[in-house]
PDB file with one MODEL, atoms N, CA, C and O in Angstrom:
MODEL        1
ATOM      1  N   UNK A   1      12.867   7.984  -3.983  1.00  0.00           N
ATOM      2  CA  UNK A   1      12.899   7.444  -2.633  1.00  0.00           C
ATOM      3  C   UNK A   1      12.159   6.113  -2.601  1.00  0.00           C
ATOM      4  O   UNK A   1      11.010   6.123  -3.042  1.00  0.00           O
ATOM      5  N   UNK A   2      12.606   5.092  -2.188  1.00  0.00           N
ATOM      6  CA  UNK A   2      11.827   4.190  -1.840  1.00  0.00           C
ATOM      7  C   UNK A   2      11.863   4.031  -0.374  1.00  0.00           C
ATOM      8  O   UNK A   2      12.661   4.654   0.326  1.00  0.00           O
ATOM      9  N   UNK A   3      10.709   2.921   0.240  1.00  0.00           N
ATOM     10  CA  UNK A   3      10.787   2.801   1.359  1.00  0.00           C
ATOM     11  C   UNK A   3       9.718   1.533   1.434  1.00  0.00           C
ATOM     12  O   UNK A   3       8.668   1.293   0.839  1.00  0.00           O
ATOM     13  N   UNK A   4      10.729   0.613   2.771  1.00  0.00           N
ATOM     14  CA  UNK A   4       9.885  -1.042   2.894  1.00  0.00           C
ATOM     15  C   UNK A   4       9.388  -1.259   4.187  1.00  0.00           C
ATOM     16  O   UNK A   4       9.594  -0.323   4.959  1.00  0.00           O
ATOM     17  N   UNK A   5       8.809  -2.201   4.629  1.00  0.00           N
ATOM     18  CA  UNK A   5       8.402  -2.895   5.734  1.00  0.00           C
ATOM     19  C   UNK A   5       8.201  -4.465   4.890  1.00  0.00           C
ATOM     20  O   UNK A   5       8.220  -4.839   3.718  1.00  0.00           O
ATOM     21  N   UNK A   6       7.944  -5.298   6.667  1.00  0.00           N
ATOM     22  CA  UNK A   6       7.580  -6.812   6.219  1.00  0.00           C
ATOM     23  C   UNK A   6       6.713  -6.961   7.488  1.00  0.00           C
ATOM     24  O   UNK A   6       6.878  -6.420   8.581  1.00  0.00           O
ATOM     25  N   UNK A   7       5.721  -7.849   7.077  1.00  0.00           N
ATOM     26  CA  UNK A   7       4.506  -8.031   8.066  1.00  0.00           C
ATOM     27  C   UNK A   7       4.317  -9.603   7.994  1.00  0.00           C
ATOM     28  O   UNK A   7       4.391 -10.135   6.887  1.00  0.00           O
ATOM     29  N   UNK A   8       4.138 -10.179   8.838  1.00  0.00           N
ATOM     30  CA  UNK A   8       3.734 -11.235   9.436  1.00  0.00           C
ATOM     31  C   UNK A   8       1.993 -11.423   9.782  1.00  0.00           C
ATOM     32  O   UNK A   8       1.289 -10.881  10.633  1.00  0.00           O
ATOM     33  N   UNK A   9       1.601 -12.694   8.445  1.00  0.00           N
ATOM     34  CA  UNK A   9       0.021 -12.874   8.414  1.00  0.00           C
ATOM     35  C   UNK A   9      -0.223 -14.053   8.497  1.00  0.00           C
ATOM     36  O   UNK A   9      -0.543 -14.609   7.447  1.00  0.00           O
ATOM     37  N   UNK A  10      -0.160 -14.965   9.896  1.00  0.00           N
ATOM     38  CA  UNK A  10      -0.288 -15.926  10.455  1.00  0.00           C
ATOM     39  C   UNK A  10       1.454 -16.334  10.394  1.00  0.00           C
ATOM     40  O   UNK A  10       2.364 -15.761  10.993  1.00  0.00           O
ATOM     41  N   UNK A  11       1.557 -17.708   9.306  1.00  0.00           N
ATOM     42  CA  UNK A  11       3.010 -18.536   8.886  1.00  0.00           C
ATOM     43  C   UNK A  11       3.495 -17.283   7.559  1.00  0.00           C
ATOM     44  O   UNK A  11       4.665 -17.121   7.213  1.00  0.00           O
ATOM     45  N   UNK A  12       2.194 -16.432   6.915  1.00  0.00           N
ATOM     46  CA  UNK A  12       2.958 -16.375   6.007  1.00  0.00           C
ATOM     47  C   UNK A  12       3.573 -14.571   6.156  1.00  0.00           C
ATOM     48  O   UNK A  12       2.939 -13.793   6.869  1.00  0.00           O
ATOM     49  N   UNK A  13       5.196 -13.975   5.183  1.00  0.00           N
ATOM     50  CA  UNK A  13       5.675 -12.873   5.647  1.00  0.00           C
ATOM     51  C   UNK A  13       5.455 -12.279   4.053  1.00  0.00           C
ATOM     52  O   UNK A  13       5.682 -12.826   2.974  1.00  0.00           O
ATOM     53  N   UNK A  14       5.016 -11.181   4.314  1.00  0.00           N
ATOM     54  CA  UNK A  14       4.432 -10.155   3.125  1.00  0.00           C
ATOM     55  C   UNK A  14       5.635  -9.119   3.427  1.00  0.00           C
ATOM     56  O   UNK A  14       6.119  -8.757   4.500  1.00  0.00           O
ATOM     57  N   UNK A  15       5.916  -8.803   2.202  1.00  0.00           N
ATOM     58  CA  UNK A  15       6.964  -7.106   1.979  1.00  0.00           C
ATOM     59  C   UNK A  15       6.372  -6.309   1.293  1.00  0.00           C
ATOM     60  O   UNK A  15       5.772  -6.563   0.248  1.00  0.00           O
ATOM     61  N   UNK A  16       6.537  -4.796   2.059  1.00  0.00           N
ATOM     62  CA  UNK A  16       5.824  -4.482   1.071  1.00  0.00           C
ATOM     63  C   UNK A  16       7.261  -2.874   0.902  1.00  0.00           C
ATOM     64  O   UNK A  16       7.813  -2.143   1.725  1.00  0.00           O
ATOM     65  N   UNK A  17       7.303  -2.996  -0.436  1.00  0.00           N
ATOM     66  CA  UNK A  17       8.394  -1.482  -0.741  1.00  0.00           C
ATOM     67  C   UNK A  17       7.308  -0.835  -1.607  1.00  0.00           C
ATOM     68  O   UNK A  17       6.366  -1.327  -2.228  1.00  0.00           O
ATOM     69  N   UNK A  18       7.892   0.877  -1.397  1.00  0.00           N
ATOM     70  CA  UNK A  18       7.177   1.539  -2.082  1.00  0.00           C
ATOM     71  C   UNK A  18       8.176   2.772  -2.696  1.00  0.00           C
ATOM     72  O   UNK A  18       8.705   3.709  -2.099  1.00  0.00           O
ATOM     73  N   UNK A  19       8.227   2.303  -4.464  1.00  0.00           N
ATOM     74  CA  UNK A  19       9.467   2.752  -4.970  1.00  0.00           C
ATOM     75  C   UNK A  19       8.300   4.485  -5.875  1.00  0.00           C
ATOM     76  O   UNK A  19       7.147   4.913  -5.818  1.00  0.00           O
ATOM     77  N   UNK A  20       9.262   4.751  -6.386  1.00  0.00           N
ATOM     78  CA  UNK A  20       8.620   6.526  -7.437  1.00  0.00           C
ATOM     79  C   UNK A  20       7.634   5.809  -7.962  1.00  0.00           C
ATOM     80  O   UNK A  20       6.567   6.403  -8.114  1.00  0.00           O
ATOM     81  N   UNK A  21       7.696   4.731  -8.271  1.00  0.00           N
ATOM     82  CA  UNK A  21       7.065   4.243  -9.798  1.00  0.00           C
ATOM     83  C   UNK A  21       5.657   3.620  -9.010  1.00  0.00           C
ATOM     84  O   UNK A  21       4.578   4.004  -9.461  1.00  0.00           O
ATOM     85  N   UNK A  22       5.652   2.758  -7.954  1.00  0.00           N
ATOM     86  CA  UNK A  22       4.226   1.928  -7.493  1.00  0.00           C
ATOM     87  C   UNK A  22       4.938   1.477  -6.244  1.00  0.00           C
ATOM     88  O   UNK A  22       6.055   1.757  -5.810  1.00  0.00           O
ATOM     89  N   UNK A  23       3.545   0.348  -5.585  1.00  0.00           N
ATOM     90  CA  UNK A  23       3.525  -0.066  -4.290  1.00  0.00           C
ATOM     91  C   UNK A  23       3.729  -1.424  -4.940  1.00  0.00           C
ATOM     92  O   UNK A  23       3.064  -2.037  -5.775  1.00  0.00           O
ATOM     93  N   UNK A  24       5.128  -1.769  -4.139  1.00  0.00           N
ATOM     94  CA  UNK A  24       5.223  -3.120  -4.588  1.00  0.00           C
ATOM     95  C   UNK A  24       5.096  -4.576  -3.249  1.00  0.00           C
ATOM     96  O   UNK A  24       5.861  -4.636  -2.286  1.00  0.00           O
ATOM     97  N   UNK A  25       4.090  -5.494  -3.495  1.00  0.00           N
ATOM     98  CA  UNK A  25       3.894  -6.533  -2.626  1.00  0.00           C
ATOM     99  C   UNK A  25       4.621  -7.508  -2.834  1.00  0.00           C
ATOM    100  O   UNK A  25       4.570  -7.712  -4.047  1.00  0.00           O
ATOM    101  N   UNK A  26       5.227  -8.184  -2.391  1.00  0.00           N
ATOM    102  CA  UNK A  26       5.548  -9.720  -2.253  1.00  0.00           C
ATOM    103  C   UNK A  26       5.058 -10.837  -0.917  1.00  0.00           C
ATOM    104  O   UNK A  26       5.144 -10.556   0.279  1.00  0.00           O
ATOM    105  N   UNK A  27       4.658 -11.840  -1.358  1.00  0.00           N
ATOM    106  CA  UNK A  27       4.213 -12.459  -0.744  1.00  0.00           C
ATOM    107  C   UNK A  27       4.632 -13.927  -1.227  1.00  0.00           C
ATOM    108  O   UNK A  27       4.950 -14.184  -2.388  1.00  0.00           O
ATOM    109  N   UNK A  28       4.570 -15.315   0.340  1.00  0.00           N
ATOM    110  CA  UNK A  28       5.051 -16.289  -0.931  1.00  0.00           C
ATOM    111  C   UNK A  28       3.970 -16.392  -1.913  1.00  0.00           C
ATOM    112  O   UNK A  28       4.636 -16.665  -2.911  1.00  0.00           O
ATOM    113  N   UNK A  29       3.502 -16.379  -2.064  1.00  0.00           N
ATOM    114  CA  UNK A  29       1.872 -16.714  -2.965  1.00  0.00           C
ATOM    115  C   UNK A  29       2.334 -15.991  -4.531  1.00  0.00           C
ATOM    116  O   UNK A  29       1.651 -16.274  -5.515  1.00  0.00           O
ATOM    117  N   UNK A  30       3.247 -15.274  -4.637  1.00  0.00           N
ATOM    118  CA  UNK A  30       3.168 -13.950  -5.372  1.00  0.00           C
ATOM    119  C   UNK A  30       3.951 -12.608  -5.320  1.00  0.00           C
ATOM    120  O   UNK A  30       4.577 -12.245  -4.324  1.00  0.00           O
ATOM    121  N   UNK A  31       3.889 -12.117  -6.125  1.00  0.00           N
ATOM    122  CA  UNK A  31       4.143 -10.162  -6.063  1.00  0.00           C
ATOM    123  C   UNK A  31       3.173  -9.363  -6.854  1.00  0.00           C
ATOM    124  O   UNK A  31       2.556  -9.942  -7.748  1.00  0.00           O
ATOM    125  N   UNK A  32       2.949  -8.008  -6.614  1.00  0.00           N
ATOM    126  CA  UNK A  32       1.989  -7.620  -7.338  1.00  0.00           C
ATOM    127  C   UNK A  32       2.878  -6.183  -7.202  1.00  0.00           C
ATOM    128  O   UNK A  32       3.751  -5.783  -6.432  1.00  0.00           O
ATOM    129  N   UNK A  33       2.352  -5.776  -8.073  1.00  0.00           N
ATOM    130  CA  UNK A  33       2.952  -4.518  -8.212  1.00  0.00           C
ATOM    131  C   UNK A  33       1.630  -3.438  -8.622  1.00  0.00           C
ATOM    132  O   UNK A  33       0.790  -3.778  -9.456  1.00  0.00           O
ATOM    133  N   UNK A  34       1.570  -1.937  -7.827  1.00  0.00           N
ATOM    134  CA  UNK A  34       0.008  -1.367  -8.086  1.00  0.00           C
ATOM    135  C   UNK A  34       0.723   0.064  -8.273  1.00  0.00           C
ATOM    136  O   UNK A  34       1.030   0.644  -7.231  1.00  0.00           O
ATOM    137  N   UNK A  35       1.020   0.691  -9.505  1.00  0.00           N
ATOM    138  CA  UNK A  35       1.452   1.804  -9.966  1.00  0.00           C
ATOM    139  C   UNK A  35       0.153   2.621  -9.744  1.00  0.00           C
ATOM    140  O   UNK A  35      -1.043   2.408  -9.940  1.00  0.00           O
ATOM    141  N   UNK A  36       1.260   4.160  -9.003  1.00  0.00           N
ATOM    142  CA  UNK A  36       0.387   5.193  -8.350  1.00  0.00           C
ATOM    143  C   UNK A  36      -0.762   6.087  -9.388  1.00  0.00           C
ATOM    144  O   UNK A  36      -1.680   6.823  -9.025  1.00  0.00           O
ATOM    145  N   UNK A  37      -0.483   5.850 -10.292  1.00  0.00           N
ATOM    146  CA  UNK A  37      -1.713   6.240 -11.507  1.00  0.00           C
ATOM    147  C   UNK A  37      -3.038   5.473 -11.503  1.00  0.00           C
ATOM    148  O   UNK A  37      -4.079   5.747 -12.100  1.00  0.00           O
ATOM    149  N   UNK A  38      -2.690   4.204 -10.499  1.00  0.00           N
ATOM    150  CA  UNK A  38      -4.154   3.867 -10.307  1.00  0.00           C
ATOM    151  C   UNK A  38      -5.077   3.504  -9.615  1.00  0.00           C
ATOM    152  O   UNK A  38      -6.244   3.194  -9.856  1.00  0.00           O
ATOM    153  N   UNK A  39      -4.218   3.587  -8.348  1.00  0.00           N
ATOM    154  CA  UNK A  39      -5.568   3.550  -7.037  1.00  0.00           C
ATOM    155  C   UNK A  39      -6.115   4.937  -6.807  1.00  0.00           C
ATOM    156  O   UNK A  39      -5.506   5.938  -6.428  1.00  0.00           O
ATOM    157  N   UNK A  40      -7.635   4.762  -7.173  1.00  0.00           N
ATOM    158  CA  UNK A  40      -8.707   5.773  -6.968  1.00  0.00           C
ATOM    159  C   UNK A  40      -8.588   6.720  -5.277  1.00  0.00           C
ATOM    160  O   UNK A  40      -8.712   7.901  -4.952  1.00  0.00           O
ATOM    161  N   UNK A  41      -8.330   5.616  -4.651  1.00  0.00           N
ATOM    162  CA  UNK A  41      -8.766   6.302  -3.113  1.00  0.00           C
ATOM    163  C   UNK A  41      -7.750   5.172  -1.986  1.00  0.00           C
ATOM    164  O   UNK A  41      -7.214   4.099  -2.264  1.00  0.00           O
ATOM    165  N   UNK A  42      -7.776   5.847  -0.831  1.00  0.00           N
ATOM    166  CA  UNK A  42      -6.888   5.488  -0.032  1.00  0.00           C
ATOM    167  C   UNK A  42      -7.805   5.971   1.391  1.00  0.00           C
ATOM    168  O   UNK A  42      -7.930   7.089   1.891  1.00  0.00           O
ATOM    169  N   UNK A  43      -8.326   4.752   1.767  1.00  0.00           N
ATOM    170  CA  UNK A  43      -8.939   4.908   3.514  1.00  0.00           C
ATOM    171  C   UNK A  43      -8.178   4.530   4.735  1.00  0.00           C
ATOM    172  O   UNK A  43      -8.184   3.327   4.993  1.00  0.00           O
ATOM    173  N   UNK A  44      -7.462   5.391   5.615  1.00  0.00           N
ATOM    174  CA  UNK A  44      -6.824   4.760   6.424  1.00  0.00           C
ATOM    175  C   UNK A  44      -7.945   4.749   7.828  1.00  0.00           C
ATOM    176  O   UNK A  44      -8.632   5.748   8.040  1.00  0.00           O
ATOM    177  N   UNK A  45      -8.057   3.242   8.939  1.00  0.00           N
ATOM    178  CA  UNK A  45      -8.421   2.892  10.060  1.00  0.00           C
ATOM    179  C   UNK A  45      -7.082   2.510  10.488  1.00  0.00           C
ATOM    180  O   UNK A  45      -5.941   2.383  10.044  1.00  0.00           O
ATOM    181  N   UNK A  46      -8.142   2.316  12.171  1.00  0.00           N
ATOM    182  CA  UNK A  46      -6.888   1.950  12.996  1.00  0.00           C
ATOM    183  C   UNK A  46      -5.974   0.977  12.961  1.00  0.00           C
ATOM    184  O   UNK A  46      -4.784   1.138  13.230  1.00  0.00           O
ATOM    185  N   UNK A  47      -6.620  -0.307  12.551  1.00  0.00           N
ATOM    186  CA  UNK A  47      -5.617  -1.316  12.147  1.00  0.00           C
ATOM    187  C   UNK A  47      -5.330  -1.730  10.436  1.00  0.00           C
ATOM    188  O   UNK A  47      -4.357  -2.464  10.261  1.00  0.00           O
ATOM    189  N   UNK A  48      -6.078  -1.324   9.236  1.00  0.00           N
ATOM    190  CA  UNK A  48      -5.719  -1.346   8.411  1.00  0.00           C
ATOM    191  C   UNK A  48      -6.265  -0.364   7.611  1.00  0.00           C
ATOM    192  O   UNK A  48      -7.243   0.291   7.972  1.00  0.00           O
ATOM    193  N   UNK A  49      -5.405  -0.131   5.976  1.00  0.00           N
ATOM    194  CA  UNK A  49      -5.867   0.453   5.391  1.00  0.00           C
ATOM    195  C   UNK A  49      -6.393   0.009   3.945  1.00  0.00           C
ATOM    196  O   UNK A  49      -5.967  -1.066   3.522  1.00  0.00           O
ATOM    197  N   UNK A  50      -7.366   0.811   3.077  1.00  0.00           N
ATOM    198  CA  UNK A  50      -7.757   0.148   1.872  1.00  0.00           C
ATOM    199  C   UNK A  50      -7.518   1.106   0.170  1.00  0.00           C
ATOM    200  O   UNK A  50      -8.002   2.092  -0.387  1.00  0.00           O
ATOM    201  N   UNK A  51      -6.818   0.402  -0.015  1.00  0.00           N
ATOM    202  CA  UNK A  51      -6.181   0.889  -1.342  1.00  0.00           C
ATOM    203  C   UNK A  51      -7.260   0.462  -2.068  1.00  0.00           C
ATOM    204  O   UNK A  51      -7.665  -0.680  -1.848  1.00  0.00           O
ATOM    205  N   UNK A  52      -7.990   1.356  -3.150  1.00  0.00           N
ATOM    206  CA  UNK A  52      -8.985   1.348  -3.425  1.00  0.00           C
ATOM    207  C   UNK A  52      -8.629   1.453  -5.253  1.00  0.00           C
ATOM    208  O   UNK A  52      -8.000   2.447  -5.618  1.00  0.00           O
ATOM    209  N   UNK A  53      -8.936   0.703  -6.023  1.00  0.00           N
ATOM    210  CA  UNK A  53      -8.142   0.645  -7.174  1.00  0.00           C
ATOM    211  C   UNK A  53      -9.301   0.794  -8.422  1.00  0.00           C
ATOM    212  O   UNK A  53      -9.151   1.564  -9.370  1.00  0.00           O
ATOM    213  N   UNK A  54     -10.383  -0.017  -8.251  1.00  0.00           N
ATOM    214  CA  UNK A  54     -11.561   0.285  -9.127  1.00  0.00           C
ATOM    215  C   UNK A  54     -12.954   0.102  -7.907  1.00  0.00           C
ATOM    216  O   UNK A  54     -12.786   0.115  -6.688  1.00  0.00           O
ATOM    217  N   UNK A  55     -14.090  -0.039  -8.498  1.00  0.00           N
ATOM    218  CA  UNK A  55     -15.210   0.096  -7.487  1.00  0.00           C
ATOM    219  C   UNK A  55     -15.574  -1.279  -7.599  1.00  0.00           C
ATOM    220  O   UNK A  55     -16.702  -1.713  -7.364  1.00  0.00           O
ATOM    221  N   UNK A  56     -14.563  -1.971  -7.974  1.00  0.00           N
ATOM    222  CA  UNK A  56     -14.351  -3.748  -7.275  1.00  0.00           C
ATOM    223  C   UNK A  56     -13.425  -4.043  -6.564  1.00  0.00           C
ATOM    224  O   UNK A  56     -13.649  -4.836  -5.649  1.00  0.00           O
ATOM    225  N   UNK A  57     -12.204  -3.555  -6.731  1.00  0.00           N
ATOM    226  CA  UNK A  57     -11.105  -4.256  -6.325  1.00  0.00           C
ATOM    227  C   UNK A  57     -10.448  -3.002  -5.328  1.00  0.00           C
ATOM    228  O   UNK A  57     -10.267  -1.805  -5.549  1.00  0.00           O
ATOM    229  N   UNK A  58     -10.201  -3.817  -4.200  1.00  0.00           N
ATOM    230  CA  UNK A  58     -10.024  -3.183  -2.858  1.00  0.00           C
ATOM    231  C   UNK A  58      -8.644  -3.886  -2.202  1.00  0.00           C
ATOM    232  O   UNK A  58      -8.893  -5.084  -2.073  1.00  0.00           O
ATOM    233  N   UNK A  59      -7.361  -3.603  -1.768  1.00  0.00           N
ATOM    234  CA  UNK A  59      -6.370  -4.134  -1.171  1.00  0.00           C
ATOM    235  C   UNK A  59      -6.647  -3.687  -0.026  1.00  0.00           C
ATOM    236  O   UNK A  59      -6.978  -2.505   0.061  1.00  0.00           O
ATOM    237  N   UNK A  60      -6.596  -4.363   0.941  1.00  0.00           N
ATOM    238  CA  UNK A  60      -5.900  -4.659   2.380  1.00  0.00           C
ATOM    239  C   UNK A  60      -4.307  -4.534   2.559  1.00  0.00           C
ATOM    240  O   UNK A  60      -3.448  -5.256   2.052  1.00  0.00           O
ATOM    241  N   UNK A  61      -4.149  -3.508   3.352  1.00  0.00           N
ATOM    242  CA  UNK A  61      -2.424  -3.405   4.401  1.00  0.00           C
ATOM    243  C   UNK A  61      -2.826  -2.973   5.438  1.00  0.00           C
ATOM    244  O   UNK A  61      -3.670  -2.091   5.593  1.00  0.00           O
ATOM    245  N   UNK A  62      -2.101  -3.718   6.444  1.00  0.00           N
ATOM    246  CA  UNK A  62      -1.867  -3.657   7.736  1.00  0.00           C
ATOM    247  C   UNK A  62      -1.364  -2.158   8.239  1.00  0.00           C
ATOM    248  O   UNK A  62      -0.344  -1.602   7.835  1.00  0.00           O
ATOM    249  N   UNK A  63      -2.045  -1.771   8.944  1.00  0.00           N
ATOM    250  CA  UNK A  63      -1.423  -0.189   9.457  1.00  0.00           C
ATOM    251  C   UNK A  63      -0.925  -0.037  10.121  1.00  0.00           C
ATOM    252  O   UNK A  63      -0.908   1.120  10.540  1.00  0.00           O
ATOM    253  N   UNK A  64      -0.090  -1.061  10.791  1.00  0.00           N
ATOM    254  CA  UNK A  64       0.862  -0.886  11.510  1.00  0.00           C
ATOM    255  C   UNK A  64       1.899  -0.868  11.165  1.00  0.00           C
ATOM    256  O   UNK A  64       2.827  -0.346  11.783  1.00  0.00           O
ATOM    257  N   UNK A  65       1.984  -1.500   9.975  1.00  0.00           N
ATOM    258  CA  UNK A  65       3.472  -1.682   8.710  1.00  0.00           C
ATOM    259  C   UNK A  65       3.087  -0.719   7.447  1.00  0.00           C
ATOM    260  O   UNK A  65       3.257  -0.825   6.233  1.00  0.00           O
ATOM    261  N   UNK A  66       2.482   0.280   8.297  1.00  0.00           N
ATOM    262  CA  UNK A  66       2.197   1.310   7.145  1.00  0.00           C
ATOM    263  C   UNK A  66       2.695   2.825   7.819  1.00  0.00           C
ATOM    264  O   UNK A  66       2.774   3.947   7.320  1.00  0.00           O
ATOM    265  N   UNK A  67       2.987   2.302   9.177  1.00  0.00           N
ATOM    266  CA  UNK A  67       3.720   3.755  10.099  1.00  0.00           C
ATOM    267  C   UNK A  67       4.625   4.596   9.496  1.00  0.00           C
ATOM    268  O   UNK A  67       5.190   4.269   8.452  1.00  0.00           O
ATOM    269  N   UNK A  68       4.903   6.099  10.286  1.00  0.00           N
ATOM    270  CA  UNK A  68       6.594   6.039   9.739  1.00  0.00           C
ATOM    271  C   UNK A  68       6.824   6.686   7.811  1.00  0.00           C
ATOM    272  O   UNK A  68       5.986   7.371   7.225  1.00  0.00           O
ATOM    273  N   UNK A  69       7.526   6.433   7.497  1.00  0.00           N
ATOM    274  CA  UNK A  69       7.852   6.725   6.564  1.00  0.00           C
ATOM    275  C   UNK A  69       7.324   6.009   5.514  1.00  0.00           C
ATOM    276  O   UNK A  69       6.968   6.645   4.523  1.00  0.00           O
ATOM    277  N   UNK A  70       7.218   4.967   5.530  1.00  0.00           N
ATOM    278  CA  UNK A  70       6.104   4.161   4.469  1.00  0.00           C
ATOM    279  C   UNK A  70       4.729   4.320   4.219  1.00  0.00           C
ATOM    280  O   UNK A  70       4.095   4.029   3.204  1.00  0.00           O
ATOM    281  N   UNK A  71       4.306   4.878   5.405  1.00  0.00           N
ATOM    282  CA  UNK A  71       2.726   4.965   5.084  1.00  0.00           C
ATOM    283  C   UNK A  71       3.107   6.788   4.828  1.00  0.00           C
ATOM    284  O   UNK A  71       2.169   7.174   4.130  1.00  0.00           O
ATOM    285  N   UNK A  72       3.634   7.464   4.976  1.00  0.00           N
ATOM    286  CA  UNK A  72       3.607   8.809   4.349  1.00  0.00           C
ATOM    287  C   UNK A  72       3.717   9.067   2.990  1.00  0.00           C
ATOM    288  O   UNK A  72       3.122   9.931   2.345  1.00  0.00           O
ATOM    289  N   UNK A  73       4.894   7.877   2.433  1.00  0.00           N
ATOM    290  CA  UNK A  73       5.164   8.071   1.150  1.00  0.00           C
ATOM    291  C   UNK A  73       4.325   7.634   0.187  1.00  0.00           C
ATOM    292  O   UNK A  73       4.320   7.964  -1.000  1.00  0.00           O
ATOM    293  N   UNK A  74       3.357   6.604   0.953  1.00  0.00           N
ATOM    294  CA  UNK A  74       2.169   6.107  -0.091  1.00  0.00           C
ATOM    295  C   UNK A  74       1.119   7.160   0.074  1.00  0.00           C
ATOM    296  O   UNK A  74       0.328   7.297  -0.859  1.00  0.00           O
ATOM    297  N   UNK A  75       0.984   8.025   1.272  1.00  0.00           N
ATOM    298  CA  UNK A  75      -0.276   8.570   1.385  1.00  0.00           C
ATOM    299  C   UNK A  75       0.444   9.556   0.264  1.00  0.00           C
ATOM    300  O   UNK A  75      -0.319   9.801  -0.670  1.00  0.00           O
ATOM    301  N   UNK A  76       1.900  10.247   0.145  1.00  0.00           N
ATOM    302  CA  UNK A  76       2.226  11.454  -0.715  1.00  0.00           C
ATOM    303  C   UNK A  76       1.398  10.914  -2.356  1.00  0.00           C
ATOM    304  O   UNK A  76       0.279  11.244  -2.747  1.00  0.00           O
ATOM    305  N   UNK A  77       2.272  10.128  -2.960  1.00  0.00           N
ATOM    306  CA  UNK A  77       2.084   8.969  -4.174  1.00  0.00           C
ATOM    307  C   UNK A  77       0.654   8.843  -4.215  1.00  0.00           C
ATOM    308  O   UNK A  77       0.152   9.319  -5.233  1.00  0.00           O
ATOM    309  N   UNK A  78       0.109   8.494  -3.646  1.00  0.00           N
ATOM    310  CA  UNK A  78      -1.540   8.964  -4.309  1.00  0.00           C
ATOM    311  C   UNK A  78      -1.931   9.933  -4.314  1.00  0.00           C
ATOM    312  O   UNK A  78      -2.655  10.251  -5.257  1.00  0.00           O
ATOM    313  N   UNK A  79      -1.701  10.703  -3.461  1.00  0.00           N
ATOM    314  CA  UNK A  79      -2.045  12.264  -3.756  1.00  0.00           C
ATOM    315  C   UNK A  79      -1.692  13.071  -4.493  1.00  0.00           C
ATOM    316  O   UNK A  79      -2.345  14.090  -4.716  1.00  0.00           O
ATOM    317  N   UNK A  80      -0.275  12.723  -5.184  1.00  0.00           N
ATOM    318  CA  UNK A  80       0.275  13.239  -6.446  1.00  0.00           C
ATOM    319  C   UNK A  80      -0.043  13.364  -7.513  1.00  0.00           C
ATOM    320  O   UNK A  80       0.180  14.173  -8.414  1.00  0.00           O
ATOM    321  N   UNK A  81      -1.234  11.506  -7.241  1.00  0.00           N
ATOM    322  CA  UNK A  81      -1.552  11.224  -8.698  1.00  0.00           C
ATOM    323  C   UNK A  81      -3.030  10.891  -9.006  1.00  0.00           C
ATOM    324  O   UNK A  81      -3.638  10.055  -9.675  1.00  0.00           O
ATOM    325  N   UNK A  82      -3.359  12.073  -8.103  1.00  0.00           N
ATOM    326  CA  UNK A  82      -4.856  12.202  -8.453  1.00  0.00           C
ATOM    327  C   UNK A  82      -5.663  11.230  -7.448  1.00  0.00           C
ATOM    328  O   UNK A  82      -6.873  11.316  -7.657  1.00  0.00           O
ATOM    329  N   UNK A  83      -5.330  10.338  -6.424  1.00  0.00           N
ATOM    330  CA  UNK A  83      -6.215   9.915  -5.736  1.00  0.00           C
ATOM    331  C   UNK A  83      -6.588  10.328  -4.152  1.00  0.00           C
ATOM    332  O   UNK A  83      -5.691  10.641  -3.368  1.00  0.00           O
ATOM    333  N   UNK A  84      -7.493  10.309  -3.902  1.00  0.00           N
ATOM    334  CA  UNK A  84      -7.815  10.689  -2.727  1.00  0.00           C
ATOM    335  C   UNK A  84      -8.024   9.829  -1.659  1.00  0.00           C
ATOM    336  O   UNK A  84      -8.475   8.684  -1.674  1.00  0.00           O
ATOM    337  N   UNK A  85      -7.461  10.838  -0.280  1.00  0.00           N
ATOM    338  CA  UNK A  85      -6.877   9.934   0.871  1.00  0.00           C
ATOM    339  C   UNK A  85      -8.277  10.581   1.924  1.00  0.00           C
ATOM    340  O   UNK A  85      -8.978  11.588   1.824  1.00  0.00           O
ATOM    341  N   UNK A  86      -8.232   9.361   2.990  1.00  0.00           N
ATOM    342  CA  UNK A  86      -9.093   9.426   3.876  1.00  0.00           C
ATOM    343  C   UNK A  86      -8.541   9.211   5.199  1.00  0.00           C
ATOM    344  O   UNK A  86      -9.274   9.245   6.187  1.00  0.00           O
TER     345      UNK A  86
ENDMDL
END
C-alpha cells in the first residue's frame, strides 16, 4: 500500500508518499527517503509530528498532512518495525 499528501511551507511544496519499503520526501531542495527499519520513535502533537531517527537527528511533518490514511500507515510502519509511537 502506499499512500501521499503535499504540504505547502511558505513558496515552497513538500510530498510526502509512504510506500512498504520507507517514508519518502520530496521537496524542491531534494528527496530523502527514511526506510521503516530506522526511525527509533515517532511523537505525534497537535500541529506536527517528530520522526525520531537517532538521538541527533529528528524530522519534522506537518500533522495535518499526516491525517487520514497517511498518518496511520506511518504510525502502522514503525510499529512493525520496532519503533515506538507517542
Amino acid at each position: 500500500m502506499a499512500s501521499s499528501n503535499v504540504s505547502k511551507w511558505g513558496e515552497r511544496e513538500v510530498a510526502y508518499r509512504a510506500t512498504d519499503e520507507a517514508l519518502h520526501v520530496s521537496a524542491p531542495e531534494g528527496n530523502m527517503k527514511i526506510p521503516w527499519a530506522v526511525p527509533e520513535k515517532l511523537w505525534r502533537y497537535r500541529d506536527f509530528w517528530l520522526i525520531f531517527i537517532d538521538r541527533v537527528n529528528t524530522y519534522i511533518l506537518p500533522a495535518d498532512k499526516m491525517a487520514g490514511d497517511l498518518g496511520e500507515f506511518i504510525i502502522r510502519k514503525v510499529r512493525e518495525n520496532g519503533g515506538k509511537v507517542k
